[in-house]
C-alpha positions in Angstrom: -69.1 -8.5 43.5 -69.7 -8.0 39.9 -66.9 -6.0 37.9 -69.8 -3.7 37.0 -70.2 -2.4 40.2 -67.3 -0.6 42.6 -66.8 -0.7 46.3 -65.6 2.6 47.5 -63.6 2.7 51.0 -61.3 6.2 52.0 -58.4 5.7 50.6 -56.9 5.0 46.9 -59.0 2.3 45.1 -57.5 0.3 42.6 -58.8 -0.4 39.3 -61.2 1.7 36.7 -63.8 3.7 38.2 -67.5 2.3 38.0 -69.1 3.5 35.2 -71.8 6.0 36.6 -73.7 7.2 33.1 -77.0 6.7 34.1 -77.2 6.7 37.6 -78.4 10.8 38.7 -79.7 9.2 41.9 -77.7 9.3 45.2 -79.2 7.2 48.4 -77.3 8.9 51.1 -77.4 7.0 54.8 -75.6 8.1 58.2 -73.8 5.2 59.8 -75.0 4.3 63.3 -76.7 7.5 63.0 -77.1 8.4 66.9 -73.8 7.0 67.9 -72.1 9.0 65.8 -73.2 11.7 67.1 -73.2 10.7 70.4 -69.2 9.9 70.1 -69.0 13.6 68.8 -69.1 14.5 72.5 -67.8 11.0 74.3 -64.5 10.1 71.9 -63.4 8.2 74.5 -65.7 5.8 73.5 -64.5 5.2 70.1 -63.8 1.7 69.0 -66.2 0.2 71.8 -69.5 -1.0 71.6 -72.1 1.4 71.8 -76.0 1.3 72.4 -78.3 4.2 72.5 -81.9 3.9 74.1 -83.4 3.1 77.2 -82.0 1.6 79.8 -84.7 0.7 82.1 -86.6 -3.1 81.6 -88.7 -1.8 78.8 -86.4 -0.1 77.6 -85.5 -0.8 73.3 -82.2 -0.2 71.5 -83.0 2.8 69.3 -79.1 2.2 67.7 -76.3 0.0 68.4 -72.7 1.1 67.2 -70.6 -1.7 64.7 -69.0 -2.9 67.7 -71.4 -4.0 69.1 -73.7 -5.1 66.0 -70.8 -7.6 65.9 -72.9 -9.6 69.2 -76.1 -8.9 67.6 -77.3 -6.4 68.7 -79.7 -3.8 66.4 -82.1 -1.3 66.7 -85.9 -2.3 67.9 -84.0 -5.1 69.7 -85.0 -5.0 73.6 -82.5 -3.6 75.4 -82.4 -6.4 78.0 -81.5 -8.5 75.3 -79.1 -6.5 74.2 -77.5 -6.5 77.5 -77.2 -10.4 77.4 -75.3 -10.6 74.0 -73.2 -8.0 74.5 -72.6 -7.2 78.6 -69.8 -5.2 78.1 -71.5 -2.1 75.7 -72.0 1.2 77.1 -75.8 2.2 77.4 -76.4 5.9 76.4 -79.8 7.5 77.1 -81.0 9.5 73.2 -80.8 13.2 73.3 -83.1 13.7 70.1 -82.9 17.5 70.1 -79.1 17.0 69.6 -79.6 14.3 66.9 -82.2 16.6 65.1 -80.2 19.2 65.3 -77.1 17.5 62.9 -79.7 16.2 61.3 -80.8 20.0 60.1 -77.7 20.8 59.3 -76.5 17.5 57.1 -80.0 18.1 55.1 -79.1 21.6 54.4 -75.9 20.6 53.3 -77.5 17.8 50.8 -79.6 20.8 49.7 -76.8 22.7 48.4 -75.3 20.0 46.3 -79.2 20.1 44.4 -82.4 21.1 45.0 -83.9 17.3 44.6 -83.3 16.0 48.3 -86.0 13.8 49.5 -85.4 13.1 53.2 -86.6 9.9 54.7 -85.5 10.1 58.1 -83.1 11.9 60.5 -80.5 10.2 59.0 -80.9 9.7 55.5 -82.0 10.6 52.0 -82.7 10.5 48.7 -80.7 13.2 45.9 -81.4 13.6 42.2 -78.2 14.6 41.4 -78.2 15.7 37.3 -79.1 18.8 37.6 -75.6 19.4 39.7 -73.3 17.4 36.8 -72.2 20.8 35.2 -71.1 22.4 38.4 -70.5 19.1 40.5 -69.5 16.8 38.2 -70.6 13.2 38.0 -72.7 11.5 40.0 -69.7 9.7 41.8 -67.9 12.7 42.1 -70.7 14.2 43.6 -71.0 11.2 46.0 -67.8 11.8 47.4 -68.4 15.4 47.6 -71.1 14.7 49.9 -69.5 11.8 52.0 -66.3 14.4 52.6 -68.5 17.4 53.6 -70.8 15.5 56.3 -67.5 14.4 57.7 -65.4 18.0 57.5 -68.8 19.6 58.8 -70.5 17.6 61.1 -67.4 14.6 62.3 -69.6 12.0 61.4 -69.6 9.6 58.5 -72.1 8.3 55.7 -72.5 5.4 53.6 -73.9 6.7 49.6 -75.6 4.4 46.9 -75.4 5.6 43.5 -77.8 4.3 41.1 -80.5 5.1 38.2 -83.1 4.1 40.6 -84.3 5.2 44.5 -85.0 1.4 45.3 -81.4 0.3 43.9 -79.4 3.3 45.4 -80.9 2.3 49.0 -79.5 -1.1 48.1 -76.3 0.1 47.0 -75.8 2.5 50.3 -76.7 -1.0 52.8 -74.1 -3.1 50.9 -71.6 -0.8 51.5 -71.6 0.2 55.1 -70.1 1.6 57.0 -68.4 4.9 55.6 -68.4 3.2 51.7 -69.5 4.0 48.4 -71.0 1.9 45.7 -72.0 2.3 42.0 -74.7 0.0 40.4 -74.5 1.0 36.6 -77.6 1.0 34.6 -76.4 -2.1 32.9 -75.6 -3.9 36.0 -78.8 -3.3 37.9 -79.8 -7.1 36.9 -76.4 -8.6 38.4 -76.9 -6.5 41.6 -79.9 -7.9 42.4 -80.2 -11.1 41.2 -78.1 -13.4 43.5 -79.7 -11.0 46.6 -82.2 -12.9 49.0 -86.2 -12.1 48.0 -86.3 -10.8 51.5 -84.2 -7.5 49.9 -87.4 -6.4 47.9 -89.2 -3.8 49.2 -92.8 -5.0 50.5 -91.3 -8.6 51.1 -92.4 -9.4 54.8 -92.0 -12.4 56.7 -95.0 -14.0 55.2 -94.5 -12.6 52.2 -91.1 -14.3 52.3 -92.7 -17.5 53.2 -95.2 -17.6 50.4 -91.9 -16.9 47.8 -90.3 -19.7 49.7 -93.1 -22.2 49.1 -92.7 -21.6 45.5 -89.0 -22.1 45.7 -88.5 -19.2 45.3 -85.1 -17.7 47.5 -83.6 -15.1 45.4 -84.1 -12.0 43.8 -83.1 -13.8 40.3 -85.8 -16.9 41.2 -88.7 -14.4 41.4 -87.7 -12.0 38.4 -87.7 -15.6 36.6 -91.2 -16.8 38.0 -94.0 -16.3 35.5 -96.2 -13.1 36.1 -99.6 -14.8 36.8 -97.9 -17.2 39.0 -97.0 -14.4 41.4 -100.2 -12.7 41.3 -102.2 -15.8 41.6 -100.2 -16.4 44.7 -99.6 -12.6 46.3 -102.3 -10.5 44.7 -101.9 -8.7 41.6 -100.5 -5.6 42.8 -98.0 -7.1 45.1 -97.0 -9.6 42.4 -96.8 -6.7 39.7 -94.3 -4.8 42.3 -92.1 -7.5 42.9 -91.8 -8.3 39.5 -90.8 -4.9 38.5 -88.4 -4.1 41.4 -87.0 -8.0 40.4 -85.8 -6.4 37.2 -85.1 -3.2 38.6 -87.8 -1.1 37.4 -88.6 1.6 40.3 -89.8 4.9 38.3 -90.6 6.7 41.1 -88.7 10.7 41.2 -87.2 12.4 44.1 -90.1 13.9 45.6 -88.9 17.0 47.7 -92.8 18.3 48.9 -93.6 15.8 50.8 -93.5 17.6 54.7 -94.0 15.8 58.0 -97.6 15.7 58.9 -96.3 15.7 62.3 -93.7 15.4 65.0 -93.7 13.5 68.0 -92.0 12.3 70.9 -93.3 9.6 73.4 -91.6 7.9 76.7 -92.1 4.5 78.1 -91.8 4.3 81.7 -89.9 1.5 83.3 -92.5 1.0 85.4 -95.5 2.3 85.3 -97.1 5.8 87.1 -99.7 6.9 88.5 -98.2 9.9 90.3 -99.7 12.9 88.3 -96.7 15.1 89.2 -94.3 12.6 87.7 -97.0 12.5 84.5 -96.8 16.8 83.8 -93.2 16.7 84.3 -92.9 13.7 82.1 -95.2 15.6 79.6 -92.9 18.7 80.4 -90.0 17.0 78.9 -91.6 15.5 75.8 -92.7 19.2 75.0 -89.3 20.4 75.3 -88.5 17.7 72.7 -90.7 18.5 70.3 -91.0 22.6 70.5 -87.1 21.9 70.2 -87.6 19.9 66.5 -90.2 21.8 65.2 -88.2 25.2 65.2 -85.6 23.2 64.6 -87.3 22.1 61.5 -89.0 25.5 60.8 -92.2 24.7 61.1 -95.3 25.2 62.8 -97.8 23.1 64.1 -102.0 23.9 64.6 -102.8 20.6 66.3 -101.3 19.6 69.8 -102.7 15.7 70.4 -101.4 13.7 73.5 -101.2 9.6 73.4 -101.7 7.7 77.2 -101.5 3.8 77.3 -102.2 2.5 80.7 -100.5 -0.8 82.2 -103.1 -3.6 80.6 -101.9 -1.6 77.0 -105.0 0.1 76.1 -104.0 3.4 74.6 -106.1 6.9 74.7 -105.5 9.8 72.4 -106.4 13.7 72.8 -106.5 16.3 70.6 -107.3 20.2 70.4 -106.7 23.0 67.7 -105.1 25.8 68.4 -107.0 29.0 67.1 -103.3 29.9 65.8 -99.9 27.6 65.2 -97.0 27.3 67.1 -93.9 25.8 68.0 -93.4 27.2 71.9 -92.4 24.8 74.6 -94.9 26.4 76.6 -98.2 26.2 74.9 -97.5 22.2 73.7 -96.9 21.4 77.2 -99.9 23.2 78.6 -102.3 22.6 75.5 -101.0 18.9 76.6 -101.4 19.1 80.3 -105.2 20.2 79.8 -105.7 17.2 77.4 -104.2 14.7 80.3 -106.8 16.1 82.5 -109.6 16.1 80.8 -108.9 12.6 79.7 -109.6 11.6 83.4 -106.4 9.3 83.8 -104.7 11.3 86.5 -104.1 8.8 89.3 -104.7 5.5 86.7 -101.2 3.9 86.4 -99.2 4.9 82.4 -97.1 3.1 81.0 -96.3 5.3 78.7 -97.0 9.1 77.5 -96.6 11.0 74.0 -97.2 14.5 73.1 -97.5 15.4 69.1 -98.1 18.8 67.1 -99.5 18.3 64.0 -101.0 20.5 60.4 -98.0 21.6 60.2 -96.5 24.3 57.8 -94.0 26.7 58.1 -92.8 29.0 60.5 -94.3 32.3 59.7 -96.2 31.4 56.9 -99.4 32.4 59.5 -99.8 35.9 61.4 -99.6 35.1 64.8 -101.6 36.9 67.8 -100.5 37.7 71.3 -101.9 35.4 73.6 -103.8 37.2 76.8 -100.8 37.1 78.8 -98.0 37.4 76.4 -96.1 41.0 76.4 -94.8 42.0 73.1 -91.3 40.6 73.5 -91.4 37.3 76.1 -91.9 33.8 75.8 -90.9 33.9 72.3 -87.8 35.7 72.4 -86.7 33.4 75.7 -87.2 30.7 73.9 -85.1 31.9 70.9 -81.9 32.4 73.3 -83.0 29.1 75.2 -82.3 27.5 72.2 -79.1 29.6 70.9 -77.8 28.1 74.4 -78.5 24.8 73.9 -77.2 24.6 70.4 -73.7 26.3 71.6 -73.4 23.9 74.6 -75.4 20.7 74.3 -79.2 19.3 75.6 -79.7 19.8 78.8 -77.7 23.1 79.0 -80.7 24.9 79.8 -83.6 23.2 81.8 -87.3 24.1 83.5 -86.7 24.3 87.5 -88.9 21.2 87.3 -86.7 18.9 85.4 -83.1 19.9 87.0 -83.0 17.2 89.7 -84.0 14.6 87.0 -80.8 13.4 84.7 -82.3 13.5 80.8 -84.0 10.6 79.7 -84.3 9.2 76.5 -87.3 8.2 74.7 -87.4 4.4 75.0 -89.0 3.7 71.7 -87.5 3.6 68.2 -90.0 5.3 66.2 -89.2 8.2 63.8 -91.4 11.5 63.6 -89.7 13.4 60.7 -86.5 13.5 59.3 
């Protein structure tokens, strides 16, 4: 590691601090974001290997604690794969709602170090730290700040880049996992990146990769090196352009902080596949709890309810209606979503797997809302406030539809993201 640049690990660090004139943007990532939090509530845990996802024979790791990372295992990995490198790792079904639920509250936390918090995903982010110098301190300082508070607040731990650029503060936060800190100066951008693989670059793909390859080209340092034309000639000129400038560490792109989720989602893939339209509206059910649960979690609204159904040979159906107003009730996703099933004419045809998404989003109460037919005054809306009051005091699963209580909570077997 260059002497520009400075590993932080809890603890005293010896030596100078890295300089950090320069570098107002913080890439903030949670380490093994869903274990984590799943160890909040199993500590016994700790210090073994841990994988979160589905357990069934299509089931996919959706995160894999260090321990068990040391096998091979990763995310998007199938889990029966993961079972073969690593027998010995505990398997633990994803509660979303309880990982979007931290989630809320580490982003709200980011947004009162600075108003400049771009969130990527559930569990990380982007902050434009210089407007917080003067109260904060530096960027470093700040850095810290942050890493200690998502630990006192939420138990959990985070890995921070500090840079003068998005693309080399992500950088900085992968290098220094888990539960680190680095600092890339503005004058050591160029000795960061240089001796790092071409496959670091964003938009560098495996046959992206390749292409760089046949031109001998293996490191970061190689392609910054490569004449201009010769990389457009060979990628495109766009692609070559973008590589070129990341190569030298040229990413002008600002914090954007009004960029909302267009929608959010949840989906299940069955271990085997159903026909049984029962076990389809329960399933549906549950993936309506999910997302009802995120978007008021979120504070948002949604107009759109849309359902996805992919039979057994993989080919995939998709349903949509608007609602004449928004919302973000458990109750009208699921039965917006169990008219959509049936009017798609699958009921009886074997799934493979089911997803229910609300989107046109925007938020909560920006809209006047009307009382449905059947909706007193005070109802469905206020039960579903306490519903939720419950299940943030004592965990997912506190408070479950008759329907789902002699089923144990499943977790979505994919690893997409819907929203941060």
């Amino acid at each position: 590691m260059s002497r520009k640049q400075q590993l932080h690990r809890p603890g005293p660090q010896p030596g100078p601090p890295a300089d950090d004139t320069g570098c107002p943007i913080l890439h903030v990532d949670m380490d093994a974001f869903f274990v984590s939090v799943e160890l909040l509530d199993r500590p016994e845990l700790r210090g073994r290997p841990v994988v979160v996802g589905g357990a069934g024979p299509r089931g996919v790791v959706a995160a894999a604690s260090y321990e068990a990372r040391r096998f091979g295992v990763h995310s998007a990995m199938p889990m029966s794969r993961a079972r073969r490198l690593c027998p010995q790792a505990v398997v633990l079904p994803g509660r979303h709602g309880r990982y979007a639920r931290v989630s809320a509250a580490v982003m709200e936390l980011f947004r009162s170090v600075t108003p400049l918090v771009e969130p990527l995903a559930m569990d990380e982010a982007f902050l434009d730290v210089a407007g917080a110098r003067r109260r904060l301190g530096r960027p470093a300082q700040i850095a810290e700040l942050v890493r200690a508070q998502v630990h006192e607040q939420q138990g959990i731990t985070c890995s921070v880049g500090v840079a003068s650029t998005k693309f080399v503060a992500k950088l900085a936060s992968t290098r220094c996992k888990p539960d680190g800190m680095l600092v890339v100066p503005a004058d050591g951008v160029v000795d960061f990146l240089h001796p790092l693989p071409v496959a670091t670059l964003w938009g560098v793909g495996e046959r992206t990769e390749q292409a760089l390859t046949r031109l001998g080209l293996r490191t970061v340092g190689d392609l910054a090196r490569a004449p201009l034309d010769t990389l457009q000639r060979e990628l495109g000129t766009a692609v070559g352009r973008h590589l070129h400038e990341l190569a030298w560490g040229r990413d002008p792109r600002p914090v954007v902080t009004t960029a909302p989720d267009k929608s959010i989602g949840a989906e299940e893939t069955f271990d085997h596949d159903i026909a049984d339209p029962e076990a389809i509206r329960r399933e549906l059910l549950r993936l309506a709890e999910r997302v009802g649960a995120r978007l008021r979690s979120a504070g948002v609204t949604g107009r759109t309810v849309s359902v996805k159904l992919r039979r057994g040979d993989f080919t995939t159906l998709t349903r949509s209606r608007t609602l004449p107003e928004t919302t973000d009730l458990t109750r009208v996703i699921y039965i917006t979503s169990c008219e959509l099933y049936a009017a798609a004419g699958l009921e009886g045809v074997p799934l493979r797997l089911v997803g229910v998404r609300v989107e046109n989003l925007g938020p909560a109460g920006e809209t006047p809302r009307q009382l449905a037919l059947d909706e007193p005054e005070t109802g469905w809306r206020e039960a579903q406030r306490a519903i939720d009051q419950v299940i943030h005091r004592f965990g997912t699963g506190a408070v479950r539809p008759a329907a789902l209580v002699d089923e144990p909570e499943r977790g979505r077997d994919g690893t997409g993201r819907h929203g941060p």
